[in-house]
N, CA, C and O atoms as CSV, one atom per row, in Angstrom:
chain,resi,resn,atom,element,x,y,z
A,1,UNK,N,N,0.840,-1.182,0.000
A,1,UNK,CA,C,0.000,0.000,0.000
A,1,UNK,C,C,0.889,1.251,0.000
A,1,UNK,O,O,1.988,1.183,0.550
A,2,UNK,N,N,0.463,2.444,-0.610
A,2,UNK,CA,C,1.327,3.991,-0.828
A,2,UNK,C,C,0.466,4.597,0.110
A,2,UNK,O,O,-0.743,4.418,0.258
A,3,UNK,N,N,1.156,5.259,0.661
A,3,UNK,CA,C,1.038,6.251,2.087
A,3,UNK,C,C,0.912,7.402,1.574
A,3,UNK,O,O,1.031,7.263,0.357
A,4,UNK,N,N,0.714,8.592,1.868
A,4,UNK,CA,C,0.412,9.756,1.872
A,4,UNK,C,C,1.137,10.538,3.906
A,4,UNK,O,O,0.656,10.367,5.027
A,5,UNK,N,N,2.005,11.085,3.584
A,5,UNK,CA,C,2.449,11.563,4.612
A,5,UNK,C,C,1.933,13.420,4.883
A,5,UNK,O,O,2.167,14.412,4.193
A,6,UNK,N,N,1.245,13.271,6.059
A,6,UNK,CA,C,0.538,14.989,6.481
A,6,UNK,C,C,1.125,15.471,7.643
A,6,UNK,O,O,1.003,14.929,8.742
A,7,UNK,N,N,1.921,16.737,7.363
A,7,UNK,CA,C,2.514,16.909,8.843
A,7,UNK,C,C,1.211,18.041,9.493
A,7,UNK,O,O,0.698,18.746,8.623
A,8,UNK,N,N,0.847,18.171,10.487
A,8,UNK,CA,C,-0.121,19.023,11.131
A,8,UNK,C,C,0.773,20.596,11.752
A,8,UNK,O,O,1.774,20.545,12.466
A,9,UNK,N,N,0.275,21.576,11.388
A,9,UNK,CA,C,0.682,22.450,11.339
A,9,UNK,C,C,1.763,22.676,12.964
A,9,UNK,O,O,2.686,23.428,13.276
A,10,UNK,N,N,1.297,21.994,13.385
A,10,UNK,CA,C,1.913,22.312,14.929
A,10,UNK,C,C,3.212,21.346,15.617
A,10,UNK,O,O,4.090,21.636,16.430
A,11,UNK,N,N,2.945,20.306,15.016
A,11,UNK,CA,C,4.243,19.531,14.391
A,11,UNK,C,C,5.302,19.960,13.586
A,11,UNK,O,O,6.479,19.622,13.717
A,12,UNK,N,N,4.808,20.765,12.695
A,12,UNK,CA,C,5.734,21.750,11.753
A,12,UNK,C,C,6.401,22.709,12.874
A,12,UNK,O,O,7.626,22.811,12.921
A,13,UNK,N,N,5.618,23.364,13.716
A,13,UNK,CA,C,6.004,24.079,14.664
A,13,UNK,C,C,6.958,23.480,15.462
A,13,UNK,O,O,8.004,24.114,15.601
A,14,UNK,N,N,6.847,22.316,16.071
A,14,UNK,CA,C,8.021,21.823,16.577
A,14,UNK,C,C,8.918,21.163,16.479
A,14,UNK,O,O,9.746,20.901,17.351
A,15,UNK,N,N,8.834,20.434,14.297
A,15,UNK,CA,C,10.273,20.737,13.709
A,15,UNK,C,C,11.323,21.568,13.964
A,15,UNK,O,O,12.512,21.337,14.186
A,16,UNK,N,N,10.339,23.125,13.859
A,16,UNK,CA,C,11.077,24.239,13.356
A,16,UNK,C,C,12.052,24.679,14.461
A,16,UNK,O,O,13.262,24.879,14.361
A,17,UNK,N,N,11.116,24.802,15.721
A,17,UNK,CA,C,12.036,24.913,16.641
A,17,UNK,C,C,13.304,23.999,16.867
A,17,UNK,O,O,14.473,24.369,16.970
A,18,UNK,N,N,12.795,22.719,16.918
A,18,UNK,CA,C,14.130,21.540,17.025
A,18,UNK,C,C,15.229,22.160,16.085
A,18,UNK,O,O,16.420,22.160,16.395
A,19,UNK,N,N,14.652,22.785,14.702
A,19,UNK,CA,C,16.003,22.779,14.292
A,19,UNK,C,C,16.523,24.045,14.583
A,19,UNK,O,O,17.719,23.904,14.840
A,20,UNK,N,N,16.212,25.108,14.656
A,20,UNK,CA,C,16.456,26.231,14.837
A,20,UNK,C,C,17.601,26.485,16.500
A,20,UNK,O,O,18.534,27.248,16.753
A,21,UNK,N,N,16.729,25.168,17.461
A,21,UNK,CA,C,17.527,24.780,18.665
A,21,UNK,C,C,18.934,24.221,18.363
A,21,UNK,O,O,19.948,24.888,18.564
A,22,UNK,N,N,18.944,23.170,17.951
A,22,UNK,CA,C,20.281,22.622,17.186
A,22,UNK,C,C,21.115,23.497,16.560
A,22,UNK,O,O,22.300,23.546,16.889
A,23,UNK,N,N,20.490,24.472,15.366
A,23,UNK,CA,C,21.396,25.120,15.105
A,23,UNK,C,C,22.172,26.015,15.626
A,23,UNK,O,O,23.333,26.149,15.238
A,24,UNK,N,N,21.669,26.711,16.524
A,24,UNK,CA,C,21.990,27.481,17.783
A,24,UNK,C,C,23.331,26.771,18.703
A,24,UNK,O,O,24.222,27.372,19.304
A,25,UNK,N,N,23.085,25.110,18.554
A,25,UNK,CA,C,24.114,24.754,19.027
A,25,UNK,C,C,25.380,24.486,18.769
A,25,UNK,O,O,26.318,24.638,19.552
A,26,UNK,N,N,25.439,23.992,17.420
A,26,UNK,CA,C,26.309,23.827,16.293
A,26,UNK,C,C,25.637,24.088,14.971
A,26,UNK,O,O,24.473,23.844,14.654
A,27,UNK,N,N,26.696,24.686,14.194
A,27,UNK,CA,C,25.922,25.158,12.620
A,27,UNK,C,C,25.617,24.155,12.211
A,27,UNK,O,O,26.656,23.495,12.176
A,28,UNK,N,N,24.286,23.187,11.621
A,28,UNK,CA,C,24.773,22.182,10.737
A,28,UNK,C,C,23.867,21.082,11.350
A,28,UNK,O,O,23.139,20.294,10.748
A,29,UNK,N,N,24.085,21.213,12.751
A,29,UNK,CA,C,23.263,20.085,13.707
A,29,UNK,C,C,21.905,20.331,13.716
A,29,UNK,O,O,21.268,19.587,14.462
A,30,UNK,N,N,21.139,21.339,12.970
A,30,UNK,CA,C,19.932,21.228,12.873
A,30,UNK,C,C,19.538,20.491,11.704
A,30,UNK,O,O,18.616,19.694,11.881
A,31,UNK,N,N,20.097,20.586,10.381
A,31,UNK,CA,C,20.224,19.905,9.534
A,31,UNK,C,C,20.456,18.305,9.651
A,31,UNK,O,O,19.685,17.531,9.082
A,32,UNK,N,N,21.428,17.902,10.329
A,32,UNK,CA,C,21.324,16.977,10.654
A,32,UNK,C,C,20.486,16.083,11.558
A,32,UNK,O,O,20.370,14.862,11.659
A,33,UNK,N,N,19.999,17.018,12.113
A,33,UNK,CA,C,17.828,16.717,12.732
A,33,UNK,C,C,17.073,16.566,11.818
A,33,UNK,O,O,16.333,15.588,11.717
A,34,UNK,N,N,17.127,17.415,11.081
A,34,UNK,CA,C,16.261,17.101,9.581
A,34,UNK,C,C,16.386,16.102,8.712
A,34,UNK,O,O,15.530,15.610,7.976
A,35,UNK,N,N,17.910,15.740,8.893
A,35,UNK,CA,C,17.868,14.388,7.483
A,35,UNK,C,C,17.578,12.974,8.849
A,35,UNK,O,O,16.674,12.188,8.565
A,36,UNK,N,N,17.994,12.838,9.604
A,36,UNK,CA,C,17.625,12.098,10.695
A,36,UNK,C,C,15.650,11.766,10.980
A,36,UNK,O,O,15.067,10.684,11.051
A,37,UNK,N,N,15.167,12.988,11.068
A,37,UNK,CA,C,13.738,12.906,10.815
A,37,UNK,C,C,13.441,12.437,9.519
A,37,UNK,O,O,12.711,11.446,9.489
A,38,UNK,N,N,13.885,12.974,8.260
A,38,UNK,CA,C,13.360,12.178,6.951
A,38,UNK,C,C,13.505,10.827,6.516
A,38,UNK,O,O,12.991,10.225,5.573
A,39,UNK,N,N,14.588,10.357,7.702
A,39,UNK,CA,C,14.913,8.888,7.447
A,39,UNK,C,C,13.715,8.094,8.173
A,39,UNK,O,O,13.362,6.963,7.840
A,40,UNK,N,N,13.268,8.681,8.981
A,40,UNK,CA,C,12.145,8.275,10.003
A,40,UNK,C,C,10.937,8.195,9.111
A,40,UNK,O,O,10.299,7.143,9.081
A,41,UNK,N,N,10.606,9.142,8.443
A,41,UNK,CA,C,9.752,9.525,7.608
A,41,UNK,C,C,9.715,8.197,6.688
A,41,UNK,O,O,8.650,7.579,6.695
A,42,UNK,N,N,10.699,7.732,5.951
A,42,UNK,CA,C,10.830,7.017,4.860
A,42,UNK,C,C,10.440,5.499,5.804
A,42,UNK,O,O,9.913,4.495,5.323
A,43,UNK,N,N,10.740,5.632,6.806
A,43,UNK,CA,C,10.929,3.995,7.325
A,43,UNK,C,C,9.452,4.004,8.074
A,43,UNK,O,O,9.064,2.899,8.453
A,44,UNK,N,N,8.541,5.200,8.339
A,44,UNK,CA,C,7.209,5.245,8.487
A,44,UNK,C,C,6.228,4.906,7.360
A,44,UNK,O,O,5.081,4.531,7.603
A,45,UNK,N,N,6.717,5.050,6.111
A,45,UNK,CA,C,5.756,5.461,4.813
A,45,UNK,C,C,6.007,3.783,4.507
A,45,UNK,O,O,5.010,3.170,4.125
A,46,UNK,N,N,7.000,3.190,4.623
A,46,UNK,CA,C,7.329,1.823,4.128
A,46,UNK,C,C,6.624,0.870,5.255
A,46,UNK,O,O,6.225,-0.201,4.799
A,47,UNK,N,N,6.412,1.075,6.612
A,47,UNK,CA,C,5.115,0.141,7.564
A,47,UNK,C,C,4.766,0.840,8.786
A,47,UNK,O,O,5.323,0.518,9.837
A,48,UNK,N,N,3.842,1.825,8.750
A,48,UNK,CA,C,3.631,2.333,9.450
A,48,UNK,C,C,2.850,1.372,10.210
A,48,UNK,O,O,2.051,1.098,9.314
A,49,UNK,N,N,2.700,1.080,10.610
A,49,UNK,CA,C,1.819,-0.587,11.433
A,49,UNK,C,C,3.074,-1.134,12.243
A,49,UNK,O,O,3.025,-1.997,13.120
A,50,UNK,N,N,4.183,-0.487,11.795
A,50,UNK,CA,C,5.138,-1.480,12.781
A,50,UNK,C,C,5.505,-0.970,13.903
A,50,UNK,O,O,6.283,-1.544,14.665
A,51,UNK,N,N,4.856,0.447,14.181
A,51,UNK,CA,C,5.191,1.187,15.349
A,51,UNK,C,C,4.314,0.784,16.496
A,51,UNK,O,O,3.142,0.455,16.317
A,52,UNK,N,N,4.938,0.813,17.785
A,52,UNK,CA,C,4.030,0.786,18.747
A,52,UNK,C,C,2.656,1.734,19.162
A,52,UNK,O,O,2.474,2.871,18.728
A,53,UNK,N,N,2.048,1.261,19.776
A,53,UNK,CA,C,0.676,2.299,20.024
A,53,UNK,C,C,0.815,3.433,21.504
A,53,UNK,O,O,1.293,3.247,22.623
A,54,UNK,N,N,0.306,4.347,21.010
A,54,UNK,CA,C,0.910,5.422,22.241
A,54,UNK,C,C,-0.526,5.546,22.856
A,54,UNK,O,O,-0.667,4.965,23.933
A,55,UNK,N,N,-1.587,6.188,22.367
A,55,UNK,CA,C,-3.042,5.633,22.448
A,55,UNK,C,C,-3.882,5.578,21.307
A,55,UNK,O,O,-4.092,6.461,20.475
A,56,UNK,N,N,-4.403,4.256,21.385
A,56,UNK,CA,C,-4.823,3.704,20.491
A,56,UNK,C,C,-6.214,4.835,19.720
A,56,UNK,O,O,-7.182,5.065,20.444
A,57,UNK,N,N,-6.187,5.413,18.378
A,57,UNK,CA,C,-5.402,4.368,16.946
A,57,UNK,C,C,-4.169,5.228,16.959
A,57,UNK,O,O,-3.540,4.928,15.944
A,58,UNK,N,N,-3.293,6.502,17.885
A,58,UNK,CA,C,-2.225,7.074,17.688
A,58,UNK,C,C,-1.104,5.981,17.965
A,58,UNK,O,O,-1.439,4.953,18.553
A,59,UNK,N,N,0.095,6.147,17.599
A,59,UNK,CA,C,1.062,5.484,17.177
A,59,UNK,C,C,2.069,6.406,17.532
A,59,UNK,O,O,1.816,7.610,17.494
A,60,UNK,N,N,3.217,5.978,17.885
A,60,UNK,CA,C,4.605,6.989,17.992
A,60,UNK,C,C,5.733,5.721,18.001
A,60,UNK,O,O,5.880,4.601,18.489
A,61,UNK,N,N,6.579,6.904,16.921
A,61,UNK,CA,C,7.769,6.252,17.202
A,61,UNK,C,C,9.329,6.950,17.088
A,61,UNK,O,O,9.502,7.969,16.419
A,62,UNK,N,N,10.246,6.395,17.695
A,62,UNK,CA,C,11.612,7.830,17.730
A,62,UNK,C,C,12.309,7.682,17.273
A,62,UNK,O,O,12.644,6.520,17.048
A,63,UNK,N,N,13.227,9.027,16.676
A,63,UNK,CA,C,13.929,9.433,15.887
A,63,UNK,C,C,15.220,8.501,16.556
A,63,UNK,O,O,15.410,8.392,17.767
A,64,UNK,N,N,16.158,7.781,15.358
A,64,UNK,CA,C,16.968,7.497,15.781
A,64,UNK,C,C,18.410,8.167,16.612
A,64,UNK,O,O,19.118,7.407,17.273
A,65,UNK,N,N,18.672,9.351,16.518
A,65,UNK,CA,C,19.819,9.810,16.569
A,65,UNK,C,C,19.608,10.975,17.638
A,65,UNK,O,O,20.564,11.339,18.323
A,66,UNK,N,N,18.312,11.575,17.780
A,66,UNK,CA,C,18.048,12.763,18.373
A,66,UNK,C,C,16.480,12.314,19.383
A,66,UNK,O,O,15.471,11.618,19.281
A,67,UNK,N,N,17.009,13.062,20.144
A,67,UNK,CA,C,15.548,12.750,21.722
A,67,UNK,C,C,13.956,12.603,21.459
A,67,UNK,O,O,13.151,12.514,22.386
A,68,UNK,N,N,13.555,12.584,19.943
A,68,UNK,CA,C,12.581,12.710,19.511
A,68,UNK,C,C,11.545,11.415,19.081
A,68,UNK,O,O,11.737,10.507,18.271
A,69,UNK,N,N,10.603,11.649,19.783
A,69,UNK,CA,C,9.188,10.780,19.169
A,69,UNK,C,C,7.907,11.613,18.150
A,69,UNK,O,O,7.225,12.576,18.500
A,70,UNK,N,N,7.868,10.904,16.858
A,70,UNK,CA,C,6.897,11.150,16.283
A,70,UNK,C,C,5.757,10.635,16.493
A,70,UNK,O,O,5.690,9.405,16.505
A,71,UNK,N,N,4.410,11.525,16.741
A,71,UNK,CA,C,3.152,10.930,17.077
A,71,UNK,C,C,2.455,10.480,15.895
A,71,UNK,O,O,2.323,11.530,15.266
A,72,UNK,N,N,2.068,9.803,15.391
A,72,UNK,CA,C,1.030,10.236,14.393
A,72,UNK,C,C,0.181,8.694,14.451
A,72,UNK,O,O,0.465,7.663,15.061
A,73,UNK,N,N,-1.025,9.044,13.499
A,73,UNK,CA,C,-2.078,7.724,12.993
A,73,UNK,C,C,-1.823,7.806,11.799
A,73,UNK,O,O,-1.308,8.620,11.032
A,74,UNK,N,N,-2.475,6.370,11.746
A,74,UNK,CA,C,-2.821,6.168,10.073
A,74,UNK,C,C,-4.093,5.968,9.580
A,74,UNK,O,O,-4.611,4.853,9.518
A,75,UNK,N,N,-4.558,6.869,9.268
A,75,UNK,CA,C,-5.916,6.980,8.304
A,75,UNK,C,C,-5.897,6.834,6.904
A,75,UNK,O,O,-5.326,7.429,5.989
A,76,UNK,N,N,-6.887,5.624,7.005
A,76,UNK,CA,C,-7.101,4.725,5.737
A,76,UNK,C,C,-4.819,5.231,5.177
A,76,UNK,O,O,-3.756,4.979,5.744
A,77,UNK,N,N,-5.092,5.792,4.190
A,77,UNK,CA,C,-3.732,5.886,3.121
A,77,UNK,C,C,-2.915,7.022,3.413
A,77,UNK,O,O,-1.862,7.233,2.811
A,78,UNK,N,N,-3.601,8.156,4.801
A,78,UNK,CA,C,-2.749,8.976,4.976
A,78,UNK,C,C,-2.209,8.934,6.404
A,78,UNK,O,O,-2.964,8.925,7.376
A,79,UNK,N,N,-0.560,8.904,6.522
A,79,UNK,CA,C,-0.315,9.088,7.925
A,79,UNK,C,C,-0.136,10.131,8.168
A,79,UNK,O,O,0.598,10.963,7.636
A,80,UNK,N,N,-0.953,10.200,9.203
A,80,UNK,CA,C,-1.024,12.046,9.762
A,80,UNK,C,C,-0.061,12.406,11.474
A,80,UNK,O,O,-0.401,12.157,12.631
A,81,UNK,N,N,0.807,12.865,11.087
A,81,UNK,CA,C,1.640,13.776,11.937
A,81,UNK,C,C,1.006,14.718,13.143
A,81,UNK,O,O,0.600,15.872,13.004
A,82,UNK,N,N,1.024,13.940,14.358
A,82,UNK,CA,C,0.409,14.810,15.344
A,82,UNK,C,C,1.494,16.152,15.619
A,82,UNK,O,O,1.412,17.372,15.480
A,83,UNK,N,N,2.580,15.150,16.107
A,83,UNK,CA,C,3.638,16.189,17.074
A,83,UNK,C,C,4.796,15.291,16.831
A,83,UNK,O,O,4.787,14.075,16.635
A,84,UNK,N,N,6.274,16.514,16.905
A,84,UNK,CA,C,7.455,15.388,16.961
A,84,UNK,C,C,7.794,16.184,18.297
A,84,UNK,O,O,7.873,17.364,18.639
A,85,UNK,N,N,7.940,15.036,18.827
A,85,UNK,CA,C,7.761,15.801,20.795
A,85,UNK,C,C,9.589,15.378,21.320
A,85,UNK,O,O,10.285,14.445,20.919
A,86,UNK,N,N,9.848,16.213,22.091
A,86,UNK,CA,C,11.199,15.984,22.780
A,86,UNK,C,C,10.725,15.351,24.082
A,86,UNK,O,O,9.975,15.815,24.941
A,87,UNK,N,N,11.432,14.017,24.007
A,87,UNK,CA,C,11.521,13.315,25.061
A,87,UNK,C,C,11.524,13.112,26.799
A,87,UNK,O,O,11.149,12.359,27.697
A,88,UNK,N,N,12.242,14.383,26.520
A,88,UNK,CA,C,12.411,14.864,27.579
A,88,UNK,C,C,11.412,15.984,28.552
A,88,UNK,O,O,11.446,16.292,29.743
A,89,UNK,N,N,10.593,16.371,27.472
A,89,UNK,CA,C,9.468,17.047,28.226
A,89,UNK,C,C,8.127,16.035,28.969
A,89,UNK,O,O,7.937,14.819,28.983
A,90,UNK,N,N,7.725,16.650,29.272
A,90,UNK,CA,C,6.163,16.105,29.942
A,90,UNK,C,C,5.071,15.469,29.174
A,90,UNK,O,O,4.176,16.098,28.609
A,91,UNK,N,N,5.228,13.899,29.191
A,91,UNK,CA,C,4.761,13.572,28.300
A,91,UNK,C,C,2.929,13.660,28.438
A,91,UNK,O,O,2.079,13.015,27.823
A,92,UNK,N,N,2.824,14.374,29.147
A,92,UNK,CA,C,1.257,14.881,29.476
A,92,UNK,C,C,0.754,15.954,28.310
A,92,UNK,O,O,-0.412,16.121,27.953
A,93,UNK,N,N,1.968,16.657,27.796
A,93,UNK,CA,C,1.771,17.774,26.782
A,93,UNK,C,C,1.598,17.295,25.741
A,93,UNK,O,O,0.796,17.903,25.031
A,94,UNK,N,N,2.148,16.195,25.234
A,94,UNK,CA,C,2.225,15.457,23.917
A,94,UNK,C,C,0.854,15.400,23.153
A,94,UNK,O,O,-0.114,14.722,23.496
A,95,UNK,N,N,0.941,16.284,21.980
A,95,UNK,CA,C,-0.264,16.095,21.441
A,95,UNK,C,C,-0.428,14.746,20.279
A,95,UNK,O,O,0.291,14.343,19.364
A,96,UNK,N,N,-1.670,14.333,20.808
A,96,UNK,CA,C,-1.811,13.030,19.624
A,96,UNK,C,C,-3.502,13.262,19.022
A,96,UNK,O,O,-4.506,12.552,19.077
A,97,UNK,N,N,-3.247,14.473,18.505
A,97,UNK,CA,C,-4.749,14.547,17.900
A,97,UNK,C,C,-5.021,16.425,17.532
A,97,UNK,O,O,-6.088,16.813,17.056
């Protein structure tokens, strides 16, 4: 089956910051958040079913390299992008919807 990947505007929001944070830390290391997330991306679109359930029908799963979990579901052909949440915060904030 072909996926359709939707990031939700507020997820975008806390791309932006992640990288904008990184870069702040080293030039370059935000970028390297970004290709790190797109690898995530690619290995979501190929079985998204293989992730664990965070609450059910949401799904999350984390970035390999950096503190990050992606939330999202899969509806019917599109996986939709709640939040890419830092680990380290309160996972009470985590939006999955």
């Amino acid at each position: 089956m072909v996926y359709e990947l939707e990031i939700r505007p507020l997820a975008t929001i806390e791309i932006v910051e992640a990288f904008d944070w990184y870069e702040l830390q080293r030039e370059g290391l935000g970028m390297e958040f970004l290709a790190e997330l797109q690898q995530f991306y690619f290995s979501l679109l190929r079985n998204p079913h293989s992730y664990s359930f965070y609450e059910m029908p949401v799904r999350q799963g984390k970035i390999e390299r950096f503190p990050y979990t992606v939330v999202f579901e899969v509806i019917e052909t599109t996986i939709v992008v709640f939040s890419v949440f830092m680990t380290s915060k309160d996972p009470s904030t985590k939006r999955s919807g």
